[in-house]
Backbone as a ProteinNet text record, in pm:
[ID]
protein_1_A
[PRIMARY]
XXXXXXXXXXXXXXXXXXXXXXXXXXXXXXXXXXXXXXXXXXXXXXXXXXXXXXXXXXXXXXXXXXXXXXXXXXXXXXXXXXXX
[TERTIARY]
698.2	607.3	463.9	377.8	234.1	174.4	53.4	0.6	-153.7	-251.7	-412.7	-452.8	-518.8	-627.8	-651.8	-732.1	-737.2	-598.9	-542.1	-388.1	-327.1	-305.8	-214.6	-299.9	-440.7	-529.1	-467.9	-507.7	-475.4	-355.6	-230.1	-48.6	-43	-99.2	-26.3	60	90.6	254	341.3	305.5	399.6	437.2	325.7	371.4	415.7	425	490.4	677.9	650.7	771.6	891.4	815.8	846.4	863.6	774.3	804.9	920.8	936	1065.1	1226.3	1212.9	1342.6	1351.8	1194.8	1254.5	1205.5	1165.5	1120.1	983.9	887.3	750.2	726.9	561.8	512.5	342.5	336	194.9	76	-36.5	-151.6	-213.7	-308.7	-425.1	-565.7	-634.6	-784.2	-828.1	-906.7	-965.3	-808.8	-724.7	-588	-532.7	-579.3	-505.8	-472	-353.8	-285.6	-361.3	-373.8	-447.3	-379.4	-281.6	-154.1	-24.7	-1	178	188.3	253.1	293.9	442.5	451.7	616.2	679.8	778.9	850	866.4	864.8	872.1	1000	1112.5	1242.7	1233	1173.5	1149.4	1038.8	912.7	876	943.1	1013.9	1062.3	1206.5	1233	1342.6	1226.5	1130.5	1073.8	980	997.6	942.7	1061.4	1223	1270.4	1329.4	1298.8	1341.9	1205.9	1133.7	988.5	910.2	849.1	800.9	688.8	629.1	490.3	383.3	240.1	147.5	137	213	205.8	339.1	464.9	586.7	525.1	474.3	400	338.2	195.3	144.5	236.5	317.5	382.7	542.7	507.2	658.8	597.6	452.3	414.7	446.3	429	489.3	484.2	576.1	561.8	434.1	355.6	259.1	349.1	317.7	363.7	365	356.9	320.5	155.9	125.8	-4.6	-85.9	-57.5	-121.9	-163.4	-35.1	-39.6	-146.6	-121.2	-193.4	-310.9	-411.5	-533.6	-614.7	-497.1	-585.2	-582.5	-443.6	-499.8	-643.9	-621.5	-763.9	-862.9	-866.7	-1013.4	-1028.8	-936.8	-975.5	-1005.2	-1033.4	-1061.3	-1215.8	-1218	-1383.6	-1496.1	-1602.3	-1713.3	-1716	-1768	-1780.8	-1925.7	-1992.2	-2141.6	-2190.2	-2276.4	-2367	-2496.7	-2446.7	-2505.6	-2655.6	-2750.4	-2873.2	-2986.3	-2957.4	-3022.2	-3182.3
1126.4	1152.8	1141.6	1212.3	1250.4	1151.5	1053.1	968.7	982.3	1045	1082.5	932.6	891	772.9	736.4	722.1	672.5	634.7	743.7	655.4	579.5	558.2	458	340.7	337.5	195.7	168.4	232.4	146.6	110.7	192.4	156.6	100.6	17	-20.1	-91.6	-148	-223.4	-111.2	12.3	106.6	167	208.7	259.8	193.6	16.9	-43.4	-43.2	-74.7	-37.7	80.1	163.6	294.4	358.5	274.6	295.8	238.3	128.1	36.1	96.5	167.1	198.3	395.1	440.3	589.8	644.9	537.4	558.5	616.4	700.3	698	748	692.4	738.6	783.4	918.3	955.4	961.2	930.3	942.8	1023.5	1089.8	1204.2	1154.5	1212	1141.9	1359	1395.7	1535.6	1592.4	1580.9	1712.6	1675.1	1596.7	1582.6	1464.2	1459.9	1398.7	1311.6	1155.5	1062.8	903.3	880.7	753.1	804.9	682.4	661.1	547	505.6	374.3	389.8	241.1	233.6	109.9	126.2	-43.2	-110.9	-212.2	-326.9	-282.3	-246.5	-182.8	-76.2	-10.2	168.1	124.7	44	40	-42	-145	-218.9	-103	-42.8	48.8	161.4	218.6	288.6	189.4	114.3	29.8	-54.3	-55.2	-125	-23.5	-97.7	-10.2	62.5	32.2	79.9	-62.3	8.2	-63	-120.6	-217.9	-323.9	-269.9	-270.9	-291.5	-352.8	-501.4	-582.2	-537.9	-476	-379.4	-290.2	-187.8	-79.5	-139.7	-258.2	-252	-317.4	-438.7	-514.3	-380.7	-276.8	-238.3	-121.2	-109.2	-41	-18.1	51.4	34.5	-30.9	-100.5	-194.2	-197	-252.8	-252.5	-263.8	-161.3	-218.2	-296	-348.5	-477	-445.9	-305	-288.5	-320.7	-273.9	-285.2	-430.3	-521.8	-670	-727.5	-673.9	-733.4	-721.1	-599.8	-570.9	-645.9	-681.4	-741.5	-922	-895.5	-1088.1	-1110.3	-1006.5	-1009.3	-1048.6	-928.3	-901.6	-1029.9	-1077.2	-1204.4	-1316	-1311.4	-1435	-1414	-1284.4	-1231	-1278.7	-1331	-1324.8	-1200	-1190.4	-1092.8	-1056	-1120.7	-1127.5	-1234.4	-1204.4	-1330.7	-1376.2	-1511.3	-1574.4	-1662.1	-1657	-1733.4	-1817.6	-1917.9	-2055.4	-2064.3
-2013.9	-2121.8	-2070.4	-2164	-2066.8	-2199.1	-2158.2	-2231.4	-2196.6	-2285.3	-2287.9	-2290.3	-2174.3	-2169	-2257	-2374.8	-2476.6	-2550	-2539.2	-2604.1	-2524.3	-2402.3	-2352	-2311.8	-2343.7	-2364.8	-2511.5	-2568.3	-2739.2	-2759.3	-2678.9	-2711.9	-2565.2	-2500.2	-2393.9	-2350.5	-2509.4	-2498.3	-2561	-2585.2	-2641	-2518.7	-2404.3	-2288.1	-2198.7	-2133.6	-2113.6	-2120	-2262.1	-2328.2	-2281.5	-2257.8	-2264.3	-2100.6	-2003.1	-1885.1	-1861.6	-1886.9	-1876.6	-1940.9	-2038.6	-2109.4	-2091.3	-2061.3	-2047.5	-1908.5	-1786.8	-1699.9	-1684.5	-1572.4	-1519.6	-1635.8	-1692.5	-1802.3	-1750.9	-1761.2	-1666.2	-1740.1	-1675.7	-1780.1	-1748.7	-1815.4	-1813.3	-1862.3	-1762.5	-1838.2	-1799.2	-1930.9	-1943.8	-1882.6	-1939.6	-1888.1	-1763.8	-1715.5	-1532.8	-1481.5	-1454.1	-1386.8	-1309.8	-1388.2	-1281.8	-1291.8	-1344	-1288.7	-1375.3	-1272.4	-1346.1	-1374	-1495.5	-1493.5	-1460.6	-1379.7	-1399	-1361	-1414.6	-1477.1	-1321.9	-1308.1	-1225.6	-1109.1	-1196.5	-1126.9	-1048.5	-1170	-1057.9	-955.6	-974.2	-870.1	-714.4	-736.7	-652.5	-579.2	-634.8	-629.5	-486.7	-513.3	-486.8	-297.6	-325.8	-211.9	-107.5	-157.5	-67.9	46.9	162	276.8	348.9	258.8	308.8	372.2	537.5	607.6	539.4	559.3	524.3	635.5	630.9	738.5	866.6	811.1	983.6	997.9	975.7	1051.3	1109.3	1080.1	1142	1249.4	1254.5	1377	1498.5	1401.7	1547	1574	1544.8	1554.5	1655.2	1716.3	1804.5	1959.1	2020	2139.2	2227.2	2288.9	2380.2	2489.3	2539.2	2635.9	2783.3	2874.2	2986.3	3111.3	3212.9	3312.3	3299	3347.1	3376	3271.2	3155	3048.3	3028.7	3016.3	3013.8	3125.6	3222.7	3340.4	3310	3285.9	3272.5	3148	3058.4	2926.6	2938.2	3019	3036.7	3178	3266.2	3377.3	3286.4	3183.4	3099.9	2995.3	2947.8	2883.5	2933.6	3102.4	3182.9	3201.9	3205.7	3214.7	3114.9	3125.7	3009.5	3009.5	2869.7	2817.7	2836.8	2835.4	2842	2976.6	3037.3	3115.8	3008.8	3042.4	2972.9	3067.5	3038.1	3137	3064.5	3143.3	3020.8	3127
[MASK]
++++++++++++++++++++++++++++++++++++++++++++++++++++++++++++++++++++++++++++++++++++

C-alpha cells in the first residue's frame, strides 16, 4: 500500500500496524517513491546472511610475506625527524 507523507505521519500506528500484518508499506512525499516501512521480521529476514562492514574489511585479502615485511620495516621507521 502507497501512504502520502502527511498520512503516514498522522496514522503512524495505522502504518506500523499494517507493515507488520500486510507487509512493506511505501511512502511518497509529491508522488515519489521515498521509504519503506517494514516490520521488524521482514527486515531481519532481509539482512540475515548478509555480510556486516568489519566482515567485508577483515574478510580482505590476505597480505603476503612481502607485504607483511614492508609494513612492519615501516612501522619501526619515524615517521617524521624530529629536532629539539
Amino acid at each position: 500500500m502507497e501512504w502520502q507523507l502527511q498520512d503516514a505521519k498522522n496514522r503512524f500506528s495505522k502504518l506500523v500496524q499494517k507493515a507488520r500484518d500486510e507487509g512493506p508499506q511505501v511512502v511518497t512525499l509529491r508522488g515519489e517513491r521515498t521509504a519503506v516501512v517494514l516490520s521488524a521480521r521482514d527486515y531481519d529476514a532481509l539482512r540475515t546472511g548478509r555480510p556486516t562492514l568489519v566482515d567485508d574489511l577483515l574478510g580482505g585479502p590476505a597480505w603476503d610475506d612481502d607485504l607483511t615485511g614492508a609494513a612492519e620495516a615501516r612501522a619501526k621507521i619515524p615517521s617524521r625527524s624530529v629536532t629539539f
